[in-house]
SERO-4910 file (N, C-alpha, C, O; in steps of 0.05 Angstrom, whole numbers):
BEGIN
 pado doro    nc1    nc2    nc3   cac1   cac2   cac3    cc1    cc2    cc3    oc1    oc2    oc3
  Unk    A     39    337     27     21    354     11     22    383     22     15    403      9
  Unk    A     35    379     58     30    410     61     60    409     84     63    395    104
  Unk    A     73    424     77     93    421     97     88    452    121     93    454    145
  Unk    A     76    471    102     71    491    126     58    493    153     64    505    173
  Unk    A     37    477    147     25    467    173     38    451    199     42    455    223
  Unk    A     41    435    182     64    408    203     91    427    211    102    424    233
  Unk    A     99    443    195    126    461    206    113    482    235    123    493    254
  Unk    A     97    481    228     89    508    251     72    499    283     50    488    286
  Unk    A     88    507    299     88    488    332     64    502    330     51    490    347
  Unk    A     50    517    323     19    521    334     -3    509    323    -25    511    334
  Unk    A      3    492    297    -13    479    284     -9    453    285    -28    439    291
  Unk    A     16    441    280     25    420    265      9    396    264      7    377    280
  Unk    A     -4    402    240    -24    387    221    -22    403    187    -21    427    182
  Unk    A    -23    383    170    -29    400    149    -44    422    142    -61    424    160
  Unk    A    -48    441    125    -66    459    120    -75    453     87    -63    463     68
  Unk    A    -95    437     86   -100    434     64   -134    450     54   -153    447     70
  Unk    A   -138    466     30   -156    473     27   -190    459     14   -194    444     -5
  Unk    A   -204    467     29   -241    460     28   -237    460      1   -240    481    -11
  Unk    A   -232    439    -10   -255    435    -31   -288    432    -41   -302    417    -28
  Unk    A   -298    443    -58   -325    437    -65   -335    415    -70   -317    399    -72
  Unk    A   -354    407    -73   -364    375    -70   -359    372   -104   -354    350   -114
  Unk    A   -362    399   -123   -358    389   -150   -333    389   -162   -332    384   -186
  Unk    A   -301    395   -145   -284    395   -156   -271    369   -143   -275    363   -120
  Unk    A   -256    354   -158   -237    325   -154   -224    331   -126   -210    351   -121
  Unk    A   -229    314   -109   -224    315    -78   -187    308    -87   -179    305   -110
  Unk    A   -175    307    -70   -143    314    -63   -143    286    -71   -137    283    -94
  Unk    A   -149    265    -58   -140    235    -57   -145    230    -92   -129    218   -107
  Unk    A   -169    243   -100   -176    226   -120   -156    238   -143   -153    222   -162
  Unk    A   -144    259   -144   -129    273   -159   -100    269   -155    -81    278   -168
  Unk    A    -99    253   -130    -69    238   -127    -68    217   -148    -57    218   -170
  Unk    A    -84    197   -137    -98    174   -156    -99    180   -182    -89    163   -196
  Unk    A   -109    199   -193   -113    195   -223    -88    203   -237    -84    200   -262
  Unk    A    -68    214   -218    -48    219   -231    -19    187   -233      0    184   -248
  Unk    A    -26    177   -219     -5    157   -208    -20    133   -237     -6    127   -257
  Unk    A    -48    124   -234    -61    116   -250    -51    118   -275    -38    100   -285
  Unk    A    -57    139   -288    -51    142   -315    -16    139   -312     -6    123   -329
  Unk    A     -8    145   -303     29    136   -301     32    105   -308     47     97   -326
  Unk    A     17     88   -293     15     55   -293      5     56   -326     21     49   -343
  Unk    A    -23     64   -333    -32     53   -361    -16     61   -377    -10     49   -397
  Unk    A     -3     86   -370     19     93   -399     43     76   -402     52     74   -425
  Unk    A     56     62   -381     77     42   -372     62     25   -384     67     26   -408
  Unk    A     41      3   -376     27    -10   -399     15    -10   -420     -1    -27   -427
  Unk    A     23     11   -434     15     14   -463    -18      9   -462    -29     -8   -476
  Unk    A    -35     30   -440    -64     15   -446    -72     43   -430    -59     58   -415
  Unk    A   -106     46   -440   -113     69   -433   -138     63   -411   -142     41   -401
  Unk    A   -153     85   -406   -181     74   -400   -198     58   -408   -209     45   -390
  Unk    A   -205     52   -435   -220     38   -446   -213      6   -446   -228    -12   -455
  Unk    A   -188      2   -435   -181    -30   -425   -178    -49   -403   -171    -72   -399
  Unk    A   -193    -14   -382   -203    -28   -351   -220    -34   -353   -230    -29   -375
  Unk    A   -235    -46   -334   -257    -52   -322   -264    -51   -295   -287    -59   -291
  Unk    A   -252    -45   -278   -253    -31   -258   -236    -19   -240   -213    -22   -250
  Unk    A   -235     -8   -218   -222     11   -204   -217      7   -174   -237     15   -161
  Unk    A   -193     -5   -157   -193    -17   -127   -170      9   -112   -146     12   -116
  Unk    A   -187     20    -97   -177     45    -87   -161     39    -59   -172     47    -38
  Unk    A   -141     28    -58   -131      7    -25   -118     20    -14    -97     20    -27
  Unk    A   -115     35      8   -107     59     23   -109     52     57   -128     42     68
  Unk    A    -95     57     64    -98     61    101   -117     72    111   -129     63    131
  Unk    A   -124    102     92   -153    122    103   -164    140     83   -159    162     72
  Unk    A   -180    126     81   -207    142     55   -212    165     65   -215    170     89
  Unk    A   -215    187     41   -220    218     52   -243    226     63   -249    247     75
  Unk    A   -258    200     57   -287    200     66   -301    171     66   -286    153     58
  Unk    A   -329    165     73   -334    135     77   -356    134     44   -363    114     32
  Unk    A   -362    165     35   -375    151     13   -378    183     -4   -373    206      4
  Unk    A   -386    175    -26   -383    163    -46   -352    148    -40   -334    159    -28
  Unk    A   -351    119    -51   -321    111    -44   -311    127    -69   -321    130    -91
  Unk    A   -283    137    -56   -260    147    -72   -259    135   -100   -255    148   -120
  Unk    A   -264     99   -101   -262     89   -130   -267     92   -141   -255     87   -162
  Unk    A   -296    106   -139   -321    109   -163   -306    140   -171   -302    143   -196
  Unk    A   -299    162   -153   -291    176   -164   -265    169   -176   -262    187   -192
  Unk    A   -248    155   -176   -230    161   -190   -231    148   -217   -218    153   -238
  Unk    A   -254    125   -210   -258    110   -237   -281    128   -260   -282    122   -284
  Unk    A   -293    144   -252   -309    169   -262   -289    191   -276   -288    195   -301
  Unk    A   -270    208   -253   -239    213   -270   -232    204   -297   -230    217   -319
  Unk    A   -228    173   -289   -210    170   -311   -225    157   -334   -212    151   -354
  Unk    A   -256    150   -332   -274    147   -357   -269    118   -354   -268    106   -375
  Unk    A   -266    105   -330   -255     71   -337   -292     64   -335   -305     79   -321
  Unk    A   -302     49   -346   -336     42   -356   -335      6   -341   -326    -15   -350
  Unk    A   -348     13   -314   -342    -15   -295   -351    -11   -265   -372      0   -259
  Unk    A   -335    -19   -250   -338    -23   -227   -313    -10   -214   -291     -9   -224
  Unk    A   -323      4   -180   -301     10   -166   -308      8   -145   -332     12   -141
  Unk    A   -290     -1   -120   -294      3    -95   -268      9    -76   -246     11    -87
  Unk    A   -271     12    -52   -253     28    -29   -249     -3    -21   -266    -20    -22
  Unk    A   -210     -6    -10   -206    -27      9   -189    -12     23   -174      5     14
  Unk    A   -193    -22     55   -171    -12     70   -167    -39     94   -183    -51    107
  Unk    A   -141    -41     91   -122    -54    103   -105    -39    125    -95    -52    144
  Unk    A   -102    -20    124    -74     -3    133    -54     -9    109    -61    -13     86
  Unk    A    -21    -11    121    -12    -13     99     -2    -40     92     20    -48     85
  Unk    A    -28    -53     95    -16    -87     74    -38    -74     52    -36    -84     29
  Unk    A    -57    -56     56    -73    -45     32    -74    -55      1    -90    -66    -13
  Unk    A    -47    -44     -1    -27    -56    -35    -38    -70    -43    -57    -72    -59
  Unk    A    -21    -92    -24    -25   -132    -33    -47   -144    -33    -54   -163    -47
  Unk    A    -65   -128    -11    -91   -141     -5   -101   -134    -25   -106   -153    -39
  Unk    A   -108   -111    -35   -119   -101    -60    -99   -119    -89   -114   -124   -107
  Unk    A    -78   -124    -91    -68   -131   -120    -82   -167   -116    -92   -180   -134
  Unk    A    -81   -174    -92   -104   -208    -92   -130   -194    -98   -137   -198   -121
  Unk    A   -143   -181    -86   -162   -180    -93   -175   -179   -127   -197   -189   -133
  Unk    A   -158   -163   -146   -152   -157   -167   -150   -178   -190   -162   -185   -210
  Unk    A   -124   -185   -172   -117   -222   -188   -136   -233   -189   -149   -232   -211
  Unk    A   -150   -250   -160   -172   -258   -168   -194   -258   -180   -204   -279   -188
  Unk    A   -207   -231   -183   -226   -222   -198   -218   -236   -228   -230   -253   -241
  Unk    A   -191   -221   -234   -183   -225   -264   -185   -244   -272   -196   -247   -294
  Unk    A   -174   -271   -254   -174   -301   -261   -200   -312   -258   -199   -335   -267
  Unk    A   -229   -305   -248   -248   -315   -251   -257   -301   -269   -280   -309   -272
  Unk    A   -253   -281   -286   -269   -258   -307   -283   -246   -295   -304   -243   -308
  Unk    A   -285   -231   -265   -305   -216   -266   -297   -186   -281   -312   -167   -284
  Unk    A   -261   -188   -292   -251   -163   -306   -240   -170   -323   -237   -194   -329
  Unk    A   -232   -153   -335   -203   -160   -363   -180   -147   -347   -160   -160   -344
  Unk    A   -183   -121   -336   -158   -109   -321   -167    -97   -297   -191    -93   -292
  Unk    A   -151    -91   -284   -156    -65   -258   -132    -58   -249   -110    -66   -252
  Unk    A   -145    -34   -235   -131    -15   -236   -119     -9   -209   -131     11   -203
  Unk    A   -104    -14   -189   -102    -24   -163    -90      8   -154    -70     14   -167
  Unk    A    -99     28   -136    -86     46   -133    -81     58   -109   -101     55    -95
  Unk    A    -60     71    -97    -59     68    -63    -48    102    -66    -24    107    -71
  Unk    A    -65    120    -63    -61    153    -47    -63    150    -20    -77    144     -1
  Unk    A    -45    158    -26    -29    155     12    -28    188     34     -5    197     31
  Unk    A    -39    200     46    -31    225     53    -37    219     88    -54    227    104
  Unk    A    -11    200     90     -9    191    115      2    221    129    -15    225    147
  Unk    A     21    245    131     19    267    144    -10    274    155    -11    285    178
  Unk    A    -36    269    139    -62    279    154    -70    262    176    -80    274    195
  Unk    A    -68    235    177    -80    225    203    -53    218    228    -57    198    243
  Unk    A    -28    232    231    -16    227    247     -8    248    267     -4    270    257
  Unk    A     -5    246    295     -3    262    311     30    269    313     47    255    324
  Unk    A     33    297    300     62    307    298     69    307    330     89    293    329
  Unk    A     66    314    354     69    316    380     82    288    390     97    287    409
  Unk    A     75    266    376     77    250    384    100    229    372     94    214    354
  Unk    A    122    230    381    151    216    368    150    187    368    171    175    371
  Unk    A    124    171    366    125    143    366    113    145    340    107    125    328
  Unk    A    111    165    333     90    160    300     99    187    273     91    189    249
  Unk    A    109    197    284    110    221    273    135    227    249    137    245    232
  Unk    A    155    203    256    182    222    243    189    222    219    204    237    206
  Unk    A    166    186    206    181    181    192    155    176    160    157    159    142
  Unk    A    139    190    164    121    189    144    120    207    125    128    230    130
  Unk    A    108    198     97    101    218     74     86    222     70     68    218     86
  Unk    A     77    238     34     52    233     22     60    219     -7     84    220    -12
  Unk    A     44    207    -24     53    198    -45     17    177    -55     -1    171    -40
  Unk    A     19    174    -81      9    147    -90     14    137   -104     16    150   -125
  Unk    A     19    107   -109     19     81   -125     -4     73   -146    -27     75   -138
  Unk    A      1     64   -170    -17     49   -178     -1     17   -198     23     17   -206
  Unk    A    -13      2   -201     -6    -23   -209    -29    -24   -231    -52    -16   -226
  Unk    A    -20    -36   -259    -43    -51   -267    -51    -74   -268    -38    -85   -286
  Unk    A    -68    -93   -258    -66   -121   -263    -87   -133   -283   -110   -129   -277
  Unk    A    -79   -150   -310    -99   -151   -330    -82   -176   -333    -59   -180   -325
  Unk    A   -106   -199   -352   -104   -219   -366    -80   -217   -385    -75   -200   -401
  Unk    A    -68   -240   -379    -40   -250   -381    -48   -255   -419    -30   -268   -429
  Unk    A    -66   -248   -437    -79   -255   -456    -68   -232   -475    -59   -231   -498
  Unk    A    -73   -214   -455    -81   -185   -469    -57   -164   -454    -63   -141   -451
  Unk    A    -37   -173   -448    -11   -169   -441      6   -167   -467     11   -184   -484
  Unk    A     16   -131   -466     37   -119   -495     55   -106   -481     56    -83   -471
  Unk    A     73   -128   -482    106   -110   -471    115   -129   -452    106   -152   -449
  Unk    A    133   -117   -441    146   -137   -416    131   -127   -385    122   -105   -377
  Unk    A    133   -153   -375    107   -150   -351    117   -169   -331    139   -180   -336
  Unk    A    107   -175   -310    113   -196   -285     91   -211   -292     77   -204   -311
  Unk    A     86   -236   -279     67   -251   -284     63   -259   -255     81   -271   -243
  Unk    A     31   -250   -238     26   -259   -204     27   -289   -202      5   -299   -206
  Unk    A     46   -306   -198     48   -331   -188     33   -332   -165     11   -342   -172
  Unk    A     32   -326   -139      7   -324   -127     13   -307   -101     36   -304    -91
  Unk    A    -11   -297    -92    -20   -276    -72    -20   -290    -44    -22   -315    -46
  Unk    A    -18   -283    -24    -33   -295     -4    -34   -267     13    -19   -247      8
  Unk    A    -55   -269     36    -63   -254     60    -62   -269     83    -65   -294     83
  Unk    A    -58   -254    106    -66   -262    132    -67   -236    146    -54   -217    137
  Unk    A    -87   -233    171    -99   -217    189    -94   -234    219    -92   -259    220
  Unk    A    -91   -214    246    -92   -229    262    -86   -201    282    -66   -187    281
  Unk    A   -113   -198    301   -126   -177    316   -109   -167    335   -103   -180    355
  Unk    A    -99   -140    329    -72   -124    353    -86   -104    361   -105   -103    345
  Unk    A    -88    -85    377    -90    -61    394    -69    -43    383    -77    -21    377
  Unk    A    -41    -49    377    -13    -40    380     -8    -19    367      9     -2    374
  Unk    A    -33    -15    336    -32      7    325    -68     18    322    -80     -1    311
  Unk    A    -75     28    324   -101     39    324   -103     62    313    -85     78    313
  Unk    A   -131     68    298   -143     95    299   -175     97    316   -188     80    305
  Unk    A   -184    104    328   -208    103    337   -227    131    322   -250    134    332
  Unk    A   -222    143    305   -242    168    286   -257    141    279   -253    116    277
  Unk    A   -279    162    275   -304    144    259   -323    173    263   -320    195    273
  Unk    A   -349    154    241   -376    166    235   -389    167    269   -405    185    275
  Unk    A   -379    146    290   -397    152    318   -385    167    335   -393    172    357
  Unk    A   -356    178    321   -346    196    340   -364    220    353   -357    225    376
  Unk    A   -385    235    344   -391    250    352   -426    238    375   -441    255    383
  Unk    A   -431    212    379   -448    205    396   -436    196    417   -449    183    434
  Unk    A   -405    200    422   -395    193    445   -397    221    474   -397    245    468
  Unk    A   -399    214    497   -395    230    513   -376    264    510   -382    286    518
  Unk    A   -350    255    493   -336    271    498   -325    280    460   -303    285    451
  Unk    A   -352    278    446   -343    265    420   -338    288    409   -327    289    387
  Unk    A   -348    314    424   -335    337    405   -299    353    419   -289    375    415
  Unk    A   -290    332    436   -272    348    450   -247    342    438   -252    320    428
  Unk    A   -219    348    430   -199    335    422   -186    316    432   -177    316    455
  Unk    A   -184    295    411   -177    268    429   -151    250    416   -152    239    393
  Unk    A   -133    249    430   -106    236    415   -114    204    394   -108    193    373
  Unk    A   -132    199    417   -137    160    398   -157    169    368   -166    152    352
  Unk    A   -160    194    366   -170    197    331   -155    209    314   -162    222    295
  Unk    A   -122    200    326   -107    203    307    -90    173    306    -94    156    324
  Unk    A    -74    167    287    -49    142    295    -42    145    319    -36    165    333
  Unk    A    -46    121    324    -20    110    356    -10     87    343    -19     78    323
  Unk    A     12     76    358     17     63    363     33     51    378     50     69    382
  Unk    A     43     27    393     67     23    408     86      4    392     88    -20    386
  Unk    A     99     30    390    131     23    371    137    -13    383    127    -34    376
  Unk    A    151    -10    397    169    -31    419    144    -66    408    152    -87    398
  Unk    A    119    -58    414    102    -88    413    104    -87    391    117   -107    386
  Unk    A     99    -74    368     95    -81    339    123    -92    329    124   -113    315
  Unk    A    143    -80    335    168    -87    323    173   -123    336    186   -138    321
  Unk    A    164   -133    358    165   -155    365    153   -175    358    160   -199    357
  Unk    A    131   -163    354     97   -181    349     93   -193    318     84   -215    310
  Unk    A    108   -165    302     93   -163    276    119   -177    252    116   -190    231
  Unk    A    145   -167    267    166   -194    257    166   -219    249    173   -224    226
  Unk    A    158   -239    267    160   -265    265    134   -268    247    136   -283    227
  Unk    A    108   -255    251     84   -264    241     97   -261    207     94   -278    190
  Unk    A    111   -235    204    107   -231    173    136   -248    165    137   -256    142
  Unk    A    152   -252    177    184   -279    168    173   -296    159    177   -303    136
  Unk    A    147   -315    183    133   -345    173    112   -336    151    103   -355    138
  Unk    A    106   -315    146     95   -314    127     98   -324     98     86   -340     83
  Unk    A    116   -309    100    133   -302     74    143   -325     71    142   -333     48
  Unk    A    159   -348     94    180   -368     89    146   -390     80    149   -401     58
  Unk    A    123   -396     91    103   -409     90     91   -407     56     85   -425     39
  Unk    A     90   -373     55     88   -384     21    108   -389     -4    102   -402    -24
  Unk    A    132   -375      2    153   -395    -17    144   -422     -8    122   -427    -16
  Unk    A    152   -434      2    146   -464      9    125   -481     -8    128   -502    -21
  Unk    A    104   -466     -4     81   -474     -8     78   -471    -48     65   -487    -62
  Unk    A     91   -449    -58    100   -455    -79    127   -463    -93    134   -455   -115
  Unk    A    143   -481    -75    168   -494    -81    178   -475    -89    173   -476   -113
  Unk    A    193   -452    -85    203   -437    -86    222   -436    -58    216   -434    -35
  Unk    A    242   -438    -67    272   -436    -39    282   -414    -44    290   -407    -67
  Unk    A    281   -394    -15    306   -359    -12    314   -362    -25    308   -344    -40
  Unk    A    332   -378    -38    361   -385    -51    347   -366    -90    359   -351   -106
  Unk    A    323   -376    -89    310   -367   -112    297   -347   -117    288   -340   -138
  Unk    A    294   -336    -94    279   -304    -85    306   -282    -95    322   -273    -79
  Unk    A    307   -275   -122    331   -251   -132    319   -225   -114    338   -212   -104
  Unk    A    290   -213   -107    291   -184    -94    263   -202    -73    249   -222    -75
  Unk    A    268   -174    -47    240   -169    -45    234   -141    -38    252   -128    -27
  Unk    A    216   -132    -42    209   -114    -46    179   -103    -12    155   -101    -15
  Unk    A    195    -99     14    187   -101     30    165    -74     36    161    -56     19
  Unk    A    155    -76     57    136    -57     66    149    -37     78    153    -43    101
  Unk    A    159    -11     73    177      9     79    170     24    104    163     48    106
  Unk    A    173      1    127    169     15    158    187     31    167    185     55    172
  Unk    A    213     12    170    239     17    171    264      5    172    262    -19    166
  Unk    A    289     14    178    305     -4    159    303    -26    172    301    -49    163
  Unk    A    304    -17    200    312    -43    220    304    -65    224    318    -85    230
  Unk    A    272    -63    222    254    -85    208    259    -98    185    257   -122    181
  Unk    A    265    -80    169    271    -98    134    295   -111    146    296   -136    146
  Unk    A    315    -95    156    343   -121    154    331   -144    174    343   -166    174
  Unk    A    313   -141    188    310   -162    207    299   -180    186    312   -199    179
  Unk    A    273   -173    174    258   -195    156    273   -211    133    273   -235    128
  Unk    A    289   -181    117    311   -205     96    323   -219    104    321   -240     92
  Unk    A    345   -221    131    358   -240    136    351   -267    153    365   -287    158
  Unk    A    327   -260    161    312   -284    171    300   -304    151    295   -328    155
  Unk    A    296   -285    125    278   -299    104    303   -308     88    302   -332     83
  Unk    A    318   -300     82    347   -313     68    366   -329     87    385   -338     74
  Unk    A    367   -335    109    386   -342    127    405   -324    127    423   -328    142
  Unk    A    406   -307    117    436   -284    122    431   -263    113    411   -260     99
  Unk    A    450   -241    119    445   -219    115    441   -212     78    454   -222     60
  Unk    A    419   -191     79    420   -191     42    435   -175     36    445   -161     54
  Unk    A    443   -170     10    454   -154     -6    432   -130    -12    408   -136    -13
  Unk    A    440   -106    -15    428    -88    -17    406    -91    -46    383    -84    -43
  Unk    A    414    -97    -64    397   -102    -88    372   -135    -81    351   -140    -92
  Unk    A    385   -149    -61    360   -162    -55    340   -152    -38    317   -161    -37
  Unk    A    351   -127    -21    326   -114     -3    326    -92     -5    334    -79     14
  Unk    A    319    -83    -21    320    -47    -31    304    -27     -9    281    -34     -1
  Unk    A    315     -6     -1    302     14     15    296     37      1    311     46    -16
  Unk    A    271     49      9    274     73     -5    264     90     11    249    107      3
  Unk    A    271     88     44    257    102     66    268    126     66    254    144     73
  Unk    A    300    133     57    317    157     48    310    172     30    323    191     22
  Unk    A    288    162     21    280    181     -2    251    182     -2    244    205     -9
  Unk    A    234    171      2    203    175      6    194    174     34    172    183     41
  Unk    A    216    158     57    195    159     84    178    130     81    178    116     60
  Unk    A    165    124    104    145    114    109    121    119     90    115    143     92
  Unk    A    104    107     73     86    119     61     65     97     57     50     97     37
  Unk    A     63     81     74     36     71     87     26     45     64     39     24     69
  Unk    A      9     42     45     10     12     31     35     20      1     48      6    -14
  Unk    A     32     43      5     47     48    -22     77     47    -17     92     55    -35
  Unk    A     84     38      4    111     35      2    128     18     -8    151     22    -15
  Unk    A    110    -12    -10    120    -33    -21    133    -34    -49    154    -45    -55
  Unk    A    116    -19    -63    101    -19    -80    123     13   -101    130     13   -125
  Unk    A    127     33    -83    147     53    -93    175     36    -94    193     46   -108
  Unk    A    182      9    -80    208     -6    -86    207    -17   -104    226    -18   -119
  Unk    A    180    -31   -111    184    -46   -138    182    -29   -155    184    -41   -176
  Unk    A    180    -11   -159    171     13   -183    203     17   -190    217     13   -210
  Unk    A    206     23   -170    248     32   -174    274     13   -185    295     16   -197
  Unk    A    258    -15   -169    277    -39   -170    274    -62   -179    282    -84   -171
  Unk    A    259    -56   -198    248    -91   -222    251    -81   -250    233    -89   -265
  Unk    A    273    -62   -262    273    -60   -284    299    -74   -302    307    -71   -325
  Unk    A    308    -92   -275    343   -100   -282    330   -130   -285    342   -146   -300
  Unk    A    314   -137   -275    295   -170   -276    300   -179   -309    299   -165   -329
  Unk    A    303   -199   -306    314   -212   -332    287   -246   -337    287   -263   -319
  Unk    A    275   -249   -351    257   -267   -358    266   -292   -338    286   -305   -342
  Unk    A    248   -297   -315    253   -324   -315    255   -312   -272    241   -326   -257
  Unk    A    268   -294   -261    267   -279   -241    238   -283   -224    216   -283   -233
  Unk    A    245   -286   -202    228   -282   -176    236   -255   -145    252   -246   -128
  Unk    A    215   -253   -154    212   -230   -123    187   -235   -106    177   -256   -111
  Unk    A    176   -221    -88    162   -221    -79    153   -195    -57    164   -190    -36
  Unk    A    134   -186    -65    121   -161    -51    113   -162    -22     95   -178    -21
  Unk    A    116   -157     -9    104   -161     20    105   -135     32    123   -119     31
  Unk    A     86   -133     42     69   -106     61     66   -117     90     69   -141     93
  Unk    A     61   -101    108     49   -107    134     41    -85    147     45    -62    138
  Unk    A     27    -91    172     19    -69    183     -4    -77    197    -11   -100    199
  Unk    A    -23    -43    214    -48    -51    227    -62    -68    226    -76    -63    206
  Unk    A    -69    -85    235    -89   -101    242    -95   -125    265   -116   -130    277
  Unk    A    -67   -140    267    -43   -138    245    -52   -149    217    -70   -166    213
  Unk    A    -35   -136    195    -41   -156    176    -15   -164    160      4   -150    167
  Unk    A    -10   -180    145      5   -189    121      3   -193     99     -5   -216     94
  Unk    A      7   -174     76      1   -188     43     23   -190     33     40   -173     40
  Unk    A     29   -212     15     50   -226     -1     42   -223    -31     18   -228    -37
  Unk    A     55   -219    -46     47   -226    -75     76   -235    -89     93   -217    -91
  Unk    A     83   -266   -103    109   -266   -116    105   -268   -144     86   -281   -153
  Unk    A    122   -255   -159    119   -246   -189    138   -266   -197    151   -279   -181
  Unk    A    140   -269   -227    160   -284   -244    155   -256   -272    135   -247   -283
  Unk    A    184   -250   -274    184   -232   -294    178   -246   -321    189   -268   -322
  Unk    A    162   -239   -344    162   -253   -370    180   -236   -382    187   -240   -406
***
């Protein structure tokens, strides 16, 4: 969003300008733009949501949640709220979504991930710094009823969480009742340790992934893409060929780190945007994110 800031060794942080409390904050004007991209791809406007799931690594603020503003934006007449995951964000948010849909507490939603991971990372710091963007995603997910055009259909979601140190932010609302809470402090920006996460967070998200094909009789052999969490490559080739027994073919594990970077839940999520338009009726993929917490979200589609 701001490359001048981050370019200049005396700042490097963005320089983004104060907005007024009455003009559309940065995030929410990412969002409403990615948003309306998704409803126009689905042939559907405002008036066919019902609510608004704002799933992001870091809210620009803890309240009003971002959803309500962006669901106010875009005139959607419903419900909205803020999820944060880090970046399994996406997935956690497109289950959360599904589910709603399949019990009726919606007809559609609007799943959307503004990402302006350059603001909370420490450029000084080469364990976090080299390989991130800005960008946002949105997905629509609505009753398979009221579905016009060609679409995926969520065969099913799953999550898992499981408590790391390895990546942290420590900012918060009590930052400033701490001893030293007005002084500059590295842990209220990203850390993390590269080396444990790449060890730790591997195997958790392989059995993942191999646990729910399984679990819906679904064999690698039948998995045509996946559409991974865009950390880096070396991770993805580790996860595809663990999850296929062998190395994939480039169209089963698409990268798009050469062209967008790291970009936090929305990365998954910018691969399938790029690489599910060659899916032919009857096709399986599956979405998978990971990240802080630790966490894992999965979602596998069947194209209609």
């Amino acid at each position: 969003m701001d490359k001048a800031g981050i370019l200049n060794p005396e700042v490097m942080h963005p320089l983004l300008r104060q907005r007024r409390d009455e003009e559309p904050s940065i995030m929410a004007e990412m969002a409403v733009d990615s948003c309306l991209k998704a409803l126009k791809k689905a042939g559907k406007t405002a008036a066919d949501v019902d609510a608004v799931i704002v799933a992001a690594s870091n809210m620009e603020r803890a309240y009003p949640a971002m959803a309500i503003e962006v669901q106010d934006l875009l005139g959607v007449q419903g419900f909205g709220f803020d999820l944060n995951v880090a970046c399994s964000s996406a997935t956690f948010g497109i289950q959360a979504a599904a589910d709603m849909v399949r019990t009726g507490s919606a007809r559609a939603i609007l799943v959307v991930n503004p990402e302006i991971t350059s603001g909370h990372l420490e450029w000084t710091d080469r364990d976090c710094h080299f390989i991130f963007g800005d960008v946002s995603t949105a997905v629509l997910i609505e009753r398979k009823a009221d579905v016009t055009g060609a679409h995926f259909e969520i065969v099913s979601t799953r999550c898992l969480t499981k408590f790391s140190n390895n990546i942290r932010n420590n900012n918060g609302f009590l930052r400033r009742s701490r001893p030293d809470g007005t002084a500059p402090r590295r842990d209220m920006q990203f850390m993390q340790n590269g080396r444990k996460v790449f060890k730790e967070v591997l195997p958790l998200v392989v059995n993942h992934m191999l646990g729910h094909l399984d679990d819906e009789d679904i064999t690698p052999e039948n998995l045509r893409r996946m559409w991974l969490h865009q950390a880096n490559k070396a991770m993805n080739d580790f996860i595809g060929k663990k999850v296929l027994g062998r190395k994939p073919a480039a169209s089963e594990q698409p990268n798009i780190l050469q062209d967008y970077a790291n970009t936090s839940s929305a990365g998954s999520i910018i691969a399938f945007s790029k690489f599910s338009d060659d899916f032919k009726a009857g096709d399986i993929g599956m979405i998978c994110s990971f990240g802080a917490g630790y966490s894992v979200g999965s979602v596998i589609l069947r194209k209609c």
